[in-house]
C-alpha positions as CSV (number, residue, x, y, z in Angstrom):
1,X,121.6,93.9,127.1
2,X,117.8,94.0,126.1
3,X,116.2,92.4,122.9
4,X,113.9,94.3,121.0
5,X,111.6,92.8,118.4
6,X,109.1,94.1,116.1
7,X,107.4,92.4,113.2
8,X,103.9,91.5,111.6
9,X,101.6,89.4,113.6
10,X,100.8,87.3,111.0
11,X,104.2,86.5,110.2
12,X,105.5,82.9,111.0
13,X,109.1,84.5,110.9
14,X,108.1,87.0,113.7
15,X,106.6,84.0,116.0
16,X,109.7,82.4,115.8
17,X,111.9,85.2,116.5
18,X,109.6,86.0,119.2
19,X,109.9,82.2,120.7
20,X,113.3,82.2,120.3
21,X,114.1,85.6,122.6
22,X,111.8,83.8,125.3
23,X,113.3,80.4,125.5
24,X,116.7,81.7,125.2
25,X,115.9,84.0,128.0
26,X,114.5,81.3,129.9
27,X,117.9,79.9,129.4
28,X,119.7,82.5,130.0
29,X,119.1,84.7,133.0
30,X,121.1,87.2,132.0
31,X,119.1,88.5,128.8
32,X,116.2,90.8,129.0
33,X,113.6,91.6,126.5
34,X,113.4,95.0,126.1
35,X,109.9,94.7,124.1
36,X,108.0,92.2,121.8
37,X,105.8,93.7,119.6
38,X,103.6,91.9,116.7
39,X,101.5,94.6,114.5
40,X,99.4,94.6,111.5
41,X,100.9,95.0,108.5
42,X,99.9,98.9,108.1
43,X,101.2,99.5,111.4
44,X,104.8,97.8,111.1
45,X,105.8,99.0,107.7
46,X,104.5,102.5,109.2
47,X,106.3,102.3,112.2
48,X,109.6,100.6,110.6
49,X,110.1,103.6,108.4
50,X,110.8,105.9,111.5
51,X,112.8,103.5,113.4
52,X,115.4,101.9,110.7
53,X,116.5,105.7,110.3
54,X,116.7,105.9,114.5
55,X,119.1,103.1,114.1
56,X,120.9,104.1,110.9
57,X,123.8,102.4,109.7
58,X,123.0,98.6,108.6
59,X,119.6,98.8,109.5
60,X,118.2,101.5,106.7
61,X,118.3,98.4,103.8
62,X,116.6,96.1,106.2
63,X,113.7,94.7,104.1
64,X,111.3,92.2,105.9
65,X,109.3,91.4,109.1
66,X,110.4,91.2,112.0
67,X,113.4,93.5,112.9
68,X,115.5,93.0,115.6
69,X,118.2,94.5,117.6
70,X,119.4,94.9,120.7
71,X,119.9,97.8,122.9
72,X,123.7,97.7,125.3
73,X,123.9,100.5,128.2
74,X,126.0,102.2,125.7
75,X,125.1,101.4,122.3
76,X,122.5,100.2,120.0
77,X,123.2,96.5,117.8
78,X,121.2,95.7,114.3
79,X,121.0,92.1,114.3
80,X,118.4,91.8,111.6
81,X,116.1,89.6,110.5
82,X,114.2,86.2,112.3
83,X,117.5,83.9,110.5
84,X,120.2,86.3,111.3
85,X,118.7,86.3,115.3
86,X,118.5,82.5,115.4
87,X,122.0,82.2,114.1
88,X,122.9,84.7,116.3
89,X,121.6,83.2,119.5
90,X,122.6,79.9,118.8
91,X,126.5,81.4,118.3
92,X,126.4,83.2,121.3
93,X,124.8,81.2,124.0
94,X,124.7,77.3,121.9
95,X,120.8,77.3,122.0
96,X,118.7,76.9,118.8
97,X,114.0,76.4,118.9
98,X,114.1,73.8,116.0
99,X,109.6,74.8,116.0
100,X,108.4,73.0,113.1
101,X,107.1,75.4,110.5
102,X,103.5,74.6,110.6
103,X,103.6,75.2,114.2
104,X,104.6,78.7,113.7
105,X,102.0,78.7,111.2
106,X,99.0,77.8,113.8
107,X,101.0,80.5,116.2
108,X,100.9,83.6,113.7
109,X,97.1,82.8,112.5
110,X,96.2,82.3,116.2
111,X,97.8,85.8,117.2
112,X,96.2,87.9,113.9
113,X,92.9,86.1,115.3
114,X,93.4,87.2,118.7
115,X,94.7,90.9,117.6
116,X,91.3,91.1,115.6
117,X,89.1,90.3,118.3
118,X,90.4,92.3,121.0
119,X,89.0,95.2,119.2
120,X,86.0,96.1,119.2
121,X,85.6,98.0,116.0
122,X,84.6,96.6,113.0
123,X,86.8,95.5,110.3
124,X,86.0,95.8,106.2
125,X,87.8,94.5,103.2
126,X,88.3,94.9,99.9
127,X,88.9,92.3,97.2
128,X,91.1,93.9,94.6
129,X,91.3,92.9,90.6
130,X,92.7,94.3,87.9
131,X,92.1,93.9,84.1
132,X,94.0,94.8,81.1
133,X,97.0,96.4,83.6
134,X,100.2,95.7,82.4
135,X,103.2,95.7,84.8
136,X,101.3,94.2,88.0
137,X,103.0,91.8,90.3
138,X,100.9,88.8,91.6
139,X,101.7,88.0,95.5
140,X,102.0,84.9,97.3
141,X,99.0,83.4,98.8
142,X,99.0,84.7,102.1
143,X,98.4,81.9,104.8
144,X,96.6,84.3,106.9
145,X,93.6,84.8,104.0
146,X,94.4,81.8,100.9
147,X,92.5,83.8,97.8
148,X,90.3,81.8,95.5
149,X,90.5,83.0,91.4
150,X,88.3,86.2,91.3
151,X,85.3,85.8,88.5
152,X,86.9,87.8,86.0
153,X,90.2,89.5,86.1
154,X,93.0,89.0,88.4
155,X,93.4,88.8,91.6
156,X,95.9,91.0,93.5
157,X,95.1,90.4,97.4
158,X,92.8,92.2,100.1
159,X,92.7,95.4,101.6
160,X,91.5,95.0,105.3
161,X,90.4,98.4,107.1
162,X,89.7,99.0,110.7
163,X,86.8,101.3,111.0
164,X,86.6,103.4,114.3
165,X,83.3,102.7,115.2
166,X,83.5,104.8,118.5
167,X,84.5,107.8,116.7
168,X,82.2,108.1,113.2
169,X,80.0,105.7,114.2
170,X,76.9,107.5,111.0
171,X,79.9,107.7,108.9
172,X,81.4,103.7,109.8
173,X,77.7,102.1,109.5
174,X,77.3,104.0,106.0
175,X,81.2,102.7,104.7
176,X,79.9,99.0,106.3
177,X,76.7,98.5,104.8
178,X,78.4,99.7,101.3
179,X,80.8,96.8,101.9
180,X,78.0,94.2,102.1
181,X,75.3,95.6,100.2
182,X,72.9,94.6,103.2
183,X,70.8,98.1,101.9
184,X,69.8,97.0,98.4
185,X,68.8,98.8,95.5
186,X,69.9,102.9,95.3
187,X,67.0,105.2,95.7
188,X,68.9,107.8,93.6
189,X,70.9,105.8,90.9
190,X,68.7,103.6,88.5
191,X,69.9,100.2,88.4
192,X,72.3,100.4,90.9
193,X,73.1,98.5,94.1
194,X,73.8,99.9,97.7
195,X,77.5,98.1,97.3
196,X,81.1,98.5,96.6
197,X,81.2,95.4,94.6
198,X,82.2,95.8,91.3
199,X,83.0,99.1,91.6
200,X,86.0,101.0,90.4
201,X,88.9,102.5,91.9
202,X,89.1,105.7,89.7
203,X,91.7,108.1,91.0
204,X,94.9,107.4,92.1
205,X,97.1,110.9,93.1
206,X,100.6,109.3,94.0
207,X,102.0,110.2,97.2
208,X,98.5,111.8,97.9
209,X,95.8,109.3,97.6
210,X,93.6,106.3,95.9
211,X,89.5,107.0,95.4
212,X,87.0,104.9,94.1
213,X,83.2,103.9,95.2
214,X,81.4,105.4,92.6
215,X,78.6,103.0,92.7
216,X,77.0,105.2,89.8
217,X,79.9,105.2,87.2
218,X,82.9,104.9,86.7
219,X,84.2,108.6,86.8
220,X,84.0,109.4,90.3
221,X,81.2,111.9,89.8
222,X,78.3,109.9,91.4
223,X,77.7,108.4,95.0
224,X,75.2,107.6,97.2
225,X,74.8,106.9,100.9
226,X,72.4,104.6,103.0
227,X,71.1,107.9,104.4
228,X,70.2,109.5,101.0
229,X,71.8,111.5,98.4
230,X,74.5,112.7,100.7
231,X,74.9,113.0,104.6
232,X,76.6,115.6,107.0
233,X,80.2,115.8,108.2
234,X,80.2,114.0,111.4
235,X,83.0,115.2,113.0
236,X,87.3,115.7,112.0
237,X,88.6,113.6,115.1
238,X,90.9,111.5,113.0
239,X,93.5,113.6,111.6
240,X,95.6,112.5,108.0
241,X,98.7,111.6,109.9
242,X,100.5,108.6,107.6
243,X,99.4,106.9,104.6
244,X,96.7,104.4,105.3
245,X,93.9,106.5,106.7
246,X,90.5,106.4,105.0
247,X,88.1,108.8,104.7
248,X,85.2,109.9,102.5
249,X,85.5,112.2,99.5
250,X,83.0,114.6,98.8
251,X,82.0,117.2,96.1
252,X,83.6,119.7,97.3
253,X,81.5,121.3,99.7
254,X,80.5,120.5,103.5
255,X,78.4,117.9,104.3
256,X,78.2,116.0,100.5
257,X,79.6,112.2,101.5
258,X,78.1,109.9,100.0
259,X,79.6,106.9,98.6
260,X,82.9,107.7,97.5
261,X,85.7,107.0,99.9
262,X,90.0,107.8,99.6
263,X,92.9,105.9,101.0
264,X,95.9,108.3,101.9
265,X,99.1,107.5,100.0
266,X,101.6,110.1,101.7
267,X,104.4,109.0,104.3
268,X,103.7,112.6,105.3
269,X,100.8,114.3,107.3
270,X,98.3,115.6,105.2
271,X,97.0,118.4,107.5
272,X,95.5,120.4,104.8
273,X,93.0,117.6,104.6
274,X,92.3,117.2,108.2
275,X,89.0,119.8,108.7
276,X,87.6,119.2,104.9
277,X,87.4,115.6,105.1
278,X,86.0,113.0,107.4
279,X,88.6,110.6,107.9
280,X,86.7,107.1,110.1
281,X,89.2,104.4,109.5
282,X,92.8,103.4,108.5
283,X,93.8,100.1,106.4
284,X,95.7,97.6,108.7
285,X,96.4,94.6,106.0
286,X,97.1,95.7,101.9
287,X,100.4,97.8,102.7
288,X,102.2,96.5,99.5
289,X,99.2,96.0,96.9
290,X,98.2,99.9,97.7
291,X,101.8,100.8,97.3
292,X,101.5,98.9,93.7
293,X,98.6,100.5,92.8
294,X,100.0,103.9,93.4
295,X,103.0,102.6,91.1
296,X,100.1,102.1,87.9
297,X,100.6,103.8,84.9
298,X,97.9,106.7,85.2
299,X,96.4,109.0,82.5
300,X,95.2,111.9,83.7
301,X,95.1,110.2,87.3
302,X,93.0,107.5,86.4
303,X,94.6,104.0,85.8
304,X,95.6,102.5,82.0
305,X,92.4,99.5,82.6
306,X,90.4,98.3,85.2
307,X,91.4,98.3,88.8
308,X,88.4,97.3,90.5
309,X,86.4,95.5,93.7
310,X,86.0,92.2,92.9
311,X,84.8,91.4,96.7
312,X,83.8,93.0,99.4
313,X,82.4,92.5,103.0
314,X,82.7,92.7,106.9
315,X,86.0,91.0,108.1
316,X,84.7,88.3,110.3
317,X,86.6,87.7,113.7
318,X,86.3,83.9,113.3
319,X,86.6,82.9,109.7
320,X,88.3,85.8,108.3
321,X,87.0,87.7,105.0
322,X,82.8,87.3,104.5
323,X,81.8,88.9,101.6
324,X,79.3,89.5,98.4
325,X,79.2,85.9,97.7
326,X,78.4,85.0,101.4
327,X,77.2,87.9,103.6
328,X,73.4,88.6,103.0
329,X,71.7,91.3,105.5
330,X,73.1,90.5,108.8
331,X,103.0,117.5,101.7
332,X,100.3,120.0,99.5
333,X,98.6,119.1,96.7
334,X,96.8,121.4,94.3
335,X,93.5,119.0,93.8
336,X,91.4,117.4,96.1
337,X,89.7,114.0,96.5
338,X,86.3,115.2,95.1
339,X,83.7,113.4,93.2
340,X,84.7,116.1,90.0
341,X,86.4,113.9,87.5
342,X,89.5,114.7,85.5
């Protein structure tokens, strides 16, 4: 018999689950762990949509972080959640990790921490807010990132990309500097700002994608880059596989990015998207506020009020999200994510 665990690494639950299977193995000589595996948050709800069908049965209204189960030389146990495989531990071999919460706390922060900085691409985020949306749900605060009250608005929670440096390196430096505004004033837009900050998201396509950084407007039909006006497709390396990926919209021709950037919605690959748009990152944290924006009321693919970018900046390694306020220099779908508004 083998254990098999998967949750998100910033989960207390899935530390304790994870403790659990290695003291009791510890124990217990005769269990094996099979794997151990804590993701970002992107990554497990990804990945768990694929594997609760694999295990079918009780498993497909399994709703939380982490999942576990355990695999016999003949068959394949659902055991559940991070309660259901203490309980079931201490039932079967009279052993229970009494870990005070806070403690698994310190653990899950510690691991996130550790996840980020054994990359070494840079991470983004986004700040969301909305105003005058009816029908939004407000989270938790998230241990891993407490949110102060945004400055107008509310607050729904972060968005944190990965951006693959070593792949679109022109095209990651442009979506950065955006982010922190390091670059100033436009050269193209009067009275406009180099920066994602305040800026709106302005299409949402369900089951196809979100777009916003229209640092000119509020339509989608504006944009500028650091480089100029626009810059040149740098290369179609990362393909539209799941939702999450994020790439850059442009006006419909080659080589026109610019400012505006798209967040795939689709559980789906997107291939039809894969040699007309540069795709250079993927979110990793925000699984569940994108899903709620894609749930907005829309007219005409535009949300009913403001969803907007209340913060922005360079995710740093050490102290977690550095943005406006404290970062100075230093399926087929019939439309396209274009800067041509509806």
């Amino acid at each position: 018999m083998s254990i098999y665990i998967y949750g998100i690494i910033s989960d207390p639950e899935f530390q304790r689950s994870k403790l659990t299977a290695e003291a009791a193995q510890q124990k217990n000589p005769s269990i094996t762990i099979g794997e151990i595996k804590g993701m970002f948050t992107f990554d497990y709800e990804v990945f768990i949509l694929q594997k609760l069908k694999e295990l079918g049965g009780k498993a497909l209204s399994h709703k939380e972080s982490p999942l576990v189960y355990l695999v016999h030389p003949s068959t394949t146990e659902y055991i559940g959640g991070s309660t259901d495989f203490v309980n079931w531990v201490k039932a079967k071999y009279s052993f229970s990790d009494a870990r005070p919460y806070p403690l698994l706390e310190a653990l899950a922060k510690a691991s996130y921490k550790k996840l980020i900085d054994s990359s070494v691409r840079t991470y983004c985020f986004f700040e969301i807010s909305v105003e005058g949306v009816e029908g939004i749900v407000i989270p938790p605060t998230s241990s891993r990132a407490p949110r102060a009250p945004a400055s107008r608005g509310t607050k729904l929670g972060e968005i944190v990309f990965e951006l693959y440096d070593d792949i679109c390196p022109k095209t990651c430096a442009n979506f950065r500097a955006l982010c922190t505004g390091e670059n100033g004033p436009c050269k193209y837009i009067p009275k406009k700002n180099l920066h994602y900050l305040s800026t709106k998201v302005n299409r949402i396509v369900p089951r196809g994608w979100i777009q916003g950084g229209d640092i000119g407007g509020e339509l989608g039909s504006t944009g500028e880059s650091i480089y100029g006006q626009s810059f040149e497709d740098e290369n179609f390396i990362v393909k539209h596989t799941h939702a999450g990926i994020l790439g850059m919209a442009n006006n419909g021709k080659p080589h026109t990015n610019s400012s505006q950037w798209y967040i795939t919605l689709g559980d789906e690959k997107m291939e039809w998207m894969d040699s007309r748009y540069v795709a250079f990152g993927r979110a990793v944290e925000g699984y569940s506020l994108i899903k709620q924006l894609e749930s907005l009321k829309l007219k005409n693919e535009r949300p009913i009020g403001e969803v907007f970018i209340s913060n922005c900046g360079v995710y740093m390694q050490n102290t977690g999200p550095k943005g406006a306020s404290s970062l100075k220099a230093s399926t087929a779908f019939s439309s396209k994510p274009s800067f041509k508004p509806k």
